[in-house]
N, C-alpha and C positions, 0 to 999 in steps of 0.2 A: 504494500500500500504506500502510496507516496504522500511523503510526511510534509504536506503543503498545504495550505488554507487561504482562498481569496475570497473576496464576495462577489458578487455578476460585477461586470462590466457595466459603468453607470457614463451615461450619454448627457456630458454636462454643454451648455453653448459653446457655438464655434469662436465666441468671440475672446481668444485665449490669451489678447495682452490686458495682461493685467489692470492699468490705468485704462483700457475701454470700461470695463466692470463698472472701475469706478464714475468716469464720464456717465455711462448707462443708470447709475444712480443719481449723480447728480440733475440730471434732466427729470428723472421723477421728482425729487426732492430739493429744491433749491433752493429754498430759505430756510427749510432746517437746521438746526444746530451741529454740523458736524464735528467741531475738537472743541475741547476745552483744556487750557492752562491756567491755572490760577482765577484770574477776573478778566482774564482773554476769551475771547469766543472768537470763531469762524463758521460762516455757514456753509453746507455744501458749493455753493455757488461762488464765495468767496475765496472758502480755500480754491477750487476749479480754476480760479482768473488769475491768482496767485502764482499759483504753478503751469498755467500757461505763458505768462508774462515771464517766469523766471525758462522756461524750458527753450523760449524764441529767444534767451539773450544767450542761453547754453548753446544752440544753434551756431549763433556768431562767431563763438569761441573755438568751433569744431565740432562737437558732441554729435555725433551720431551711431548710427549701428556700428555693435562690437566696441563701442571706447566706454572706457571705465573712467566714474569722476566717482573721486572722493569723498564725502561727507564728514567733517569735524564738527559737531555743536553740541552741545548742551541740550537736554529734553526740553524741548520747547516745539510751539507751534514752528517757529523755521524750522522743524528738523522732519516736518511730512511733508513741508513743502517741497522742500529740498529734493525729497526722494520721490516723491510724485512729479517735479520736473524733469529728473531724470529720463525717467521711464520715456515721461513724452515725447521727449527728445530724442530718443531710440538708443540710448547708452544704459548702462547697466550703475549701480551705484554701489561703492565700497564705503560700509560705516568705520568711521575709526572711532576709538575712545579716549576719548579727551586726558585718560588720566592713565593712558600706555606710557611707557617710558619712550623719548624722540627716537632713540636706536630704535627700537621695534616698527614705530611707525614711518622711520624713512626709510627701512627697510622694503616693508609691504608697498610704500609708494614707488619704491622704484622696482619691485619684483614684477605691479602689477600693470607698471607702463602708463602710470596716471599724469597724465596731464592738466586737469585741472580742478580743484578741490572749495568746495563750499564747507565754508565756515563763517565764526561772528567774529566781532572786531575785539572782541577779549582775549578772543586764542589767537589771532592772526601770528603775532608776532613770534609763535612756536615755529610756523611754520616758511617764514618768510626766508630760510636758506634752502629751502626745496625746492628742486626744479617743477613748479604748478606755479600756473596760473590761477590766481585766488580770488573770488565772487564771496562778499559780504550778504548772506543772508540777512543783515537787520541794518545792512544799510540805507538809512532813513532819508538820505538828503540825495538817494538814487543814482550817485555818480558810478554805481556798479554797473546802471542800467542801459544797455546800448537800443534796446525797442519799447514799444508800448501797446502794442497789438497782445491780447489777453485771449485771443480764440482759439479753441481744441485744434492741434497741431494731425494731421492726416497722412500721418506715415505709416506706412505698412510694416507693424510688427507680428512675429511671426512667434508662435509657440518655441522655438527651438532659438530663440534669440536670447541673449543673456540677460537678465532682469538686476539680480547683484551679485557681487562676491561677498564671501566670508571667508577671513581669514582664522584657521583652526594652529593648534598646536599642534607641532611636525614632530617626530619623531629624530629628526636627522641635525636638532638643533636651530632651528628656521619654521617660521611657524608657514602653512601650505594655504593660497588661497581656492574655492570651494564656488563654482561657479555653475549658478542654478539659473534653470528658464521660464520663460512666463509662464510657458505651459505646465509645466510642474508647480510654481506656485497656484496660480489660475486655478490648476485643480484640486489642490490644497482648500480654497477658499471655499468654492462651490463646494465639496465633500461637509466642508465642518457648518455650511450656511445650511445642509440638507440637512445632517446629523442633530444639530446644535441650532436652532434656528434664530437669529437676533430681530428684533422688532424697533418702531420706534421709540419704543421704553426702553430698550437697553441700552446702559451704559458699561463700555468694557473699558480694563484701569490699563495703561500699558507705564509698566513700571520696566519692562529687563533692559538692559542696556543693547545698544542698538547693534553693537560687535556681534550679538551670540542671535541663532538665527530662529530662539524663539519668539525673539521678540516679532518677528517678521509679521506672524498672523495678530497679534496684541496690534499693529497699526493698521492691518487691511481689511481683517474678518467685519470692525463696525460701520466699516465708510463703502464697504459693500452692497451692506444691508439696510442703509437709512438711520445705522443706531449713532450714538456718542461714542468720539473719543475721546477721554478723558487721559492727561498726562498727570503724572508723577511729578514733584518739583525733583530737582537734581537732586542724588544722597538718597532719598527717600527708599530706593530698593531696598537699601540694607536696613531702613529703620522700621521695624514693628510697627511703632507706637504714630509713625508719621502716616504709612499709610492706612490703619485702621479708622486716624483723624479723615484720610482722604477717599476712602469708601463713604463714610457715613457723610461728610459734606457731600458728595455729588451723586449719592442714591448707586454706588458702582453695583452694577447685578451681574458679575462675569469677570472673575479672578484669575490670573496666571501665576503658580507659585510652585520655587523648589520645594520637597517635604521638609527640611531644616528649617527656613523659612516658615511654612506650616505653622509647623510644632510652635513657635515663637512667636505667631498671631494667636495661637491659643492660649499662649500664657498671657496675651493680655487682656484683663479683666472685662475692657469694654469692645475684646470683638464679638459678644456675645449681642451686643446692640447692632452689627452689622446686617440688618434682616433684610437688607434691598438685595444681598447675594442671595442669587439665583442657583449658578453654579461654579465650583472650582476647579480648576486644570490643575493637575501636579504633575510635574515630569523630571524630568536629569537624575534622577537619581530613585534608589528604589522607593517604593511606598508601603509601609507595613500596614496591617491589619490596625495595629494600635491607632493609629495616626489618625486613618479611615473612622475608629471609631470614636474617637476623640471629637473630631468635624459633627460628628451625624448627634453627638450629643448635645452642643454647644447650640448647632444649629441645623435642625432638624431638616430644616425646607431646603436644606441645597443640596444639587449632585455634586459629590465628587467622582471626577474623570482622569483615569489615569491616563498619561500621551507617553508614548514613545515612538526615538526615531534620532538619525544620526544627521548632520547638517549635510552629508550628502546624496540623502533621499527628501530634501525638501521638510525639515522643520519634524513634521510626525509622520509614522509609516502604521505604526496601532495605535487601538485606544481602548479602553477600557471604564465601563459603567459601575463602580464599584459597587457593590450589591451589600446590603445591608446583612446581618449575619453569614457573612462570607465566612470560611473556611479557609486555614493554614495561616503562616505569619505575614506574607508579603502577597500585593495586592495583586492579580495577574498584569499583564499589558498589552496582554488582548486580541484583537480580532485585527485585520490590516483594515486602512479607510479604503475611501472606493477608488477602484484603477489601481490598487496596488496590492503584489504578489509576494505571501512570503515563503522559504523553503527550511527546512531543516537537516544541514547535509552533515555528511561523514567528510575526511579530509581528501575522499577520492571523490567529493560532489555527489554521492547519492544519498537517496534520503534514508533516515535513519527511523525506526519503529516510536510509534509513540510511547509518549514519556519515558525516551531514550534521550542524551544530552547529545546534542550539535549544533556546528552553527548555525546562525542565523543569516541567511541571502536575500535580499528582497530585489525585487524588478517591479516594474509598470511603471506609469505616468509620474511616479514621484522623482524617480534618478534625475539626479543633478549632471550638468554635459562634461563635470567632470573636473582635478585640479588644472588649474589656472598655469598654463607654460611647463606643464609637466606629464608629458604624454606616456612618459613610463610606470611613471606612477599610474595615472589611470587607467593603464592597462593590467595595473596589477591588483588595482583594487576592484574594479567594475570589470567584471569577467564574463566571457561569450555563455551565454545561459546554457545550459546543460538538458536541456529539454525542449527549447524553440528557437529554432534557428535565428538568428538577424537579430537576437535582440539580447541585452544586456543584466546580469546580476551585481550589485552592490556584497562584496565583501564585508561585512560589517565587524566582526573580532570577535562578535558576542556571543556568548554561549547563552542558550535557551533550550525547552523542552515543550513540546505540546502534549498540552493536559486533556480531557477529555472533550468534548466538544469545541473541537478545534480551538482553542484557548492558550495562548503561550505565557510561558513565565518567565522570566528572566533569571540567571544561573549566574551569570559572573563573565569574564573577559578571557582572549587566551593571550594575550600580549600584556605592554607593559601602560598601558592607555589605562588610565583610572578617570573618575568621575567625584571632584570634590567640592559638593553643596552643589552640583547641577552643571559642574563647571567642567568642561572636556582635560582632559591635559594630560600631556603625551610625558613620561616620565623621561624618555631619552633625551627630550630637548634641554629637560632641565641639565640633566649628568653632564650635555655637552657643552653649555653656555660654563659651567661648574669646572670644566676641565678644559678652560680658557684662563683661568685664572694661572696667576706663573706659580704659585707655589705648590699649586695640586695637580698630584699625579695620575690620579683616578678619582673615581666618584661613582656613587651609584645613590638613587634616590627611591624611595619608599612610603606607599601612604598606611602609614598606621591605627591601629583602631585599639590599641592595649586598653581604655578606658572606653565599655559599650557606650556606642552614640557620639564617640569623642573622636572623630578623623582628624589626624594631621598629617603634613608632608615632614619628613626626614632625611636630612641628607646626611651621606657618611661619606668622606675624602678620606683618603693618602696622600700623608703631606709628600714635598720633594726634600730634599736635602734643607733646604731655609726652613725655619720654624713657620708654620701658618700659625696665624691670629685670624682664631675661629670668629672674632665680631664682625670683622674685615668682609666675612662673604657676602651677607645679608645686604649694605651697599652695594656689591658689585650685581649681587644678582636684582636687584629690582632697576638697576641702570640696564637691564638690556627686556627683564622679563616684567611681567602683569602681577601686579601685587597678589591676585590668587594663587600664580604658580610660582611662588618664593616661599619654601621651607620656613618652619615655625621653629625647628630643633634642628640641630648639625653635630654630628660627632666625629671625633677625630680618631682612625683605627692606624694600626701600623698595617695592615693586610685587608684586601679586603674577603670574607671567605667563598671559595671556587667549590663547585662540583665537580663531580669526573671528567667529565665534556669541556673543564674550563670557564665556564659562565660562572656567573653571581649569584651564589646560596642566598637570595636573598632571606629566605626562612631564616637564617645564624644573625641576620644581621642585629646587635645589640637593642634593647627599648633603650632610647635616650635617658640618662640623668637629669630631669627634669631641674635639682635642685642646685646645678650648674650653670643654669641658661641664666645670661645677661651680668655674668659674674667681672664682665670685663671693665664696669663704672663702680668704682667704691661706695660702700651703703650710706647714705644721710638718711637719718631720719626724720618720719614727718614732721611738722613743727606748728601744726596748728588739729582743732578736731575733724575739720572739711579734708586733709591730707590724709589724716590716721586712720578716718572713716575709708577712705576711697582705697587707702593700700590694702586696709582689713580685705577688703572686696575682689582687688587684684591676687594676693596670698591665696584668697576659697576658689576664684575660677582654672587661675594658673597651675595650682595648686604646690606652692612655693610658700617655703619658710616666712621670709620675709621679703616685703619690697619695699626700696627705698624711693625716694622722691624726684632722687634723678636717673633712677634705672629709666630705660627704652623699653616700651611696650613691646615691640617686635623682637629686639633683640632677646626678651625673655620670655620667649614663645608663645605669644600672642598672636592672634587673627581676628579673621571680622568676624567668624562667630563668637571667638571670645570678648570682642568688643560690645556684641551685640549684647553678652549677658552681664557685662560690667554694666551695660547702659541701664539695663533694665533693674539688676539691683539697686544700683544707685537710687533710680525712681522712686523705689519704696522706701529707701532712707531719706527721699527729700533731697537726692542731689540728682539738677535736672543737667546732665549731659548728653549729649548726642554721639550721635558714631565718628560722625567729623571730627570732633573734640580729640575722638580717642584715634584717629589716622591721621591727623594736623598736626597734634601736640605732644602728646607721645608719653609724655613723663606728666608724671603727679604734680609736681612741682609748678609746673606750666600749665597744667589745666587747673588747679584751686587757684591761681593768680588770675585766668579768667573768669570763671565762677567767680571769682568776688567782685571783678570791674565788670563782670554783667550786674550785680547786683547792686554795685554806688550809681550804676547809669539806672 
């Protein structure tokens, strides 16, 4: 029996470039409220003239089929316009994130042959040693502006035309750009508008940042359908407590969220007040039964919907309804959406018996046309399909099983690709950026779980002959990588331990010393009770003796989920910090000096 499950073949419109969709809504609906920012509004009609206005000056610039522009901004209304001129203009658009390190990002701009990049006039001067041409989205006084003609642009775009790239973490030390077509989004949208249906009452929250290609359907799924989009102010992803304020101000009925994330709306007291959610997406990462039943107690009336799916099959390839007295620890993830195939093979590509472990191959409408200037690669990951001629499988790593009524579960990875808080990241790139440094001779990196529900990254070096100074890494490595994939803990080994074959035991490799990290700043202690209170706090999450006032949060093995729960205890002691606080400022010492000059202002 072949270990395969699709659903019929669903016959969605021909009209498969994306921004038609959206034009085709705007003509029904033109004075409607389509986004919302703060005390910003746009109506379908308005944003429409917007992004035609900017897509006819993208014109002038060069922008047409096959040319990739950039995007740099901040969550804001410029940032749909931006990507809806794009399109119009028949170029494909690459998100960067504002708070990448510049090596990363002038990397990708010059891996991905960009020429000309939209941003605001805050970050411009990041970028002003880059070979692009720069278009001020918020510039007011219009001297960006070379036309004024605001009418739908009548080019013929074609499903198999690039819509954006995303750039993923590589393996090879270089992160890979991930270049998907209309027609794969298009049918993305159409599936989750049949499935999920949005009305004019709905408002959906688009909080993920604009780099990871969940967010992709959080901006298109409501300007589809006639509903609201409602933005996130910047920071707010990582904040609980900000956006639970921003559900409940703008009635959000339709949530995107990692489970870590989850779990951390539910600890707050008043997402129980959030009753305009309708339904929840969780995805990147697994979803337990507990989590599921956490949600369904809190708040009875909403679905939660499990998503999976790699960014090289288009955002989601399953989904999953989570069923209320479900069975087993972890939530399944499900049935494939429409037009897309999934298989579960052996390592000779044949399908394997049910509820046997193999991997997971998907094909249909969702595959992406593939890495970006990298043709070996994509012939090593999208493989000639094994069962229909002429047409293509996605390699995905992931180990899966099908359950009883065609049902798949998720099993774990067979490479060295981890998934941490939702976030992809390829463990070799870290090792290689790691083994650029002149004193270290090897590296291998690790994501750990020694404390259930507690992931962190670990690195373990081989110094060279010069002594390394273990504080030294943590700067080098966030000047080239993304603050998620920068290790919380580093140990220094004389060896690293091999198996017979030569590779990295990684199973020997040591649990960190926890009560070591950050040991490289001499202890002061706190000196007032606002300091003493907030180290008390840093000591229970980090789980460290003592912290002084000028220790480095990062340096002593902190992250943003660990910031996330310093923030939240603090709250109930009465001390109102934020996550910026705790990634700005770093040290005790510098955040009670703010805290107090918030408090004389």
């Amino acid at each position: 029996m072949l270990t395969k499950t699709k659903i019929e073949s669903v016959q969605f419109t021909d009209q498969q470039a994306l921004h038609r969709l959206f034009e085709a809504q705007v003509a029904k609906t033109p004075d409607r409220i389509a986004v919302v920012y703060g005390e910003q509004t746009l109506s379908y009609e308005e944003l429409n003239n917007r992004a035609n206005h900017l897509a006819h000056d993208l014109q002038t610039f060069g922008v047409a089929a096959g040319k990739i522009v950039a995007i740099a901004c901040d969550r804001s209304l410029d940032m749909i316009v931006g990507m809806l001129a794009v399109l119009k203009a028949g170029g494909a658009y690459l998100p960067l994130d504002l708070d990448y390190p510049m090596d990363r990002i002038a990397y990708m701009l010059q891996d991905s042959q960009t020429e000309v990049l939209l941003t605001q006039q805050h970050a411009a001067e990041r970028y002003k040693d880059q070979s692009v041409q720069m278009i001020l989205l918020d510039d007011t006084d219009g001297t960006s502006s070379v036309t004024e003609t605001r009418d739908n642009l009548h080019l013929q775009v074609t499903g198999e035309q690039p819509a954006y790239v995303i750039y993923t973490s590589g393996s090879t030390g270089q992160p890979k750009g991930i270049v998907v077509g209309h027609g794969a989004i298009s049918n993305h949208m159409q599936w989750m508008q049949t499935e999920f249906p949005l009305d004019a009452s709905d408002r959906v929250l688009q909080k993920t940042a604009c780099s990871f290609d969940a967010s992709v359907w959080e901006f298109y799924a409501p300007l589809l359908a006639g509903a609201q989009l409602v933005f996130a102010k910047p920071g707010a992803h990582l904040d609980p407590a900000a956006l639970v304020q921003t559900i409940q101000e703008h009635g959000v009925t339709t949530l995107q969220v990692v489970p870590t994330m989850l779990s951390m709306l539910l600890e707050q007291g008043d997402f129980a007040e959030c009753t305009s959610l309708k339904r929840v997406f969780a995805g990147g990462e697994q979803l337990t039964r507990n989590l599921q039943e956490r949600l369904s107690a809190i708040l009875p009336h909403a679905d939660l919907i499990n998503l999976y799916g790699p960014t090289e099959c288009c955002i989601d390839s399953t989904f999953w309804v989570a069923e209320r007295g479900g069975t087993g620890h972890v939530v399944p993830i499900g049935r494939p959406i429409a037009n897309a195939h999934v298989y579960v093979l052996d390592e000779h590509l044949q399908p394997v018996p049910q509820g046997v472990e193999g991997e997971l191959y998907i094909g249909g409408a969702g595959l992406a046309i593939g890495y970006l200037h990298r043709p070996e690669l994509t012939a090593e990951r999208f493989v000639a399909h094994p069962f229909a001629e002429g047409e293509r499988l996605y390699k995905t790593g992931d180990l899966v099983r099908m359950l009883q009524g065609d049902v798949l579960e998720f099993m774990g990875r067979i490479d060295d690709q981890v998934k941490l808080r939702g976030l992809r990241i390829e463990l070799g790139e870290i090792e290689a950026v790691l083994q650029r440094h002149p004193a270290v001779q090897q590296a291998a990196v690790v994501m750990r779980e020694d404390t259930p529900g507690d992931q962190l990254l670990v690195a373990y070096v081989v110094c060279k002959g010069e002594q390394l100074q273990i504080q030294d890494l943590r700067p080098f490595l966030t000047g080239q990588l993304p603050e998620y994939m920068v290790p919380s803990h580093y140990v220094c080994l004389d060896a690293l331990p091999l198996m017979p074959n030569g590779k990295v035991d990684r199973r020997q490799l040591p649990a960190p010393d926890l009560s070591t990290q950050g040991k490289g700043t001499d202890y002061v202690a706190p000196g007032n009770s606002t300091e003493e209170l907030i180290a008390g706090i840093w000591s229970e999450i980090l789980g460290l003796p003592e912290v002084g006032i000028e220790n480095d949060f990062f340096e002593l093995g902190g992250d943003s989920l660990a910031a996330l729960k310093i923030v939240a205890l603090c709250k109930r002691e009465g001390i109102f910090l934020t996550p910026e606080d705790m990634f700005k400022l770093r040290r005790i010492g510098e955040i009670a000096a703010a805290l107090e000059a918030r408090t004389r202002r």
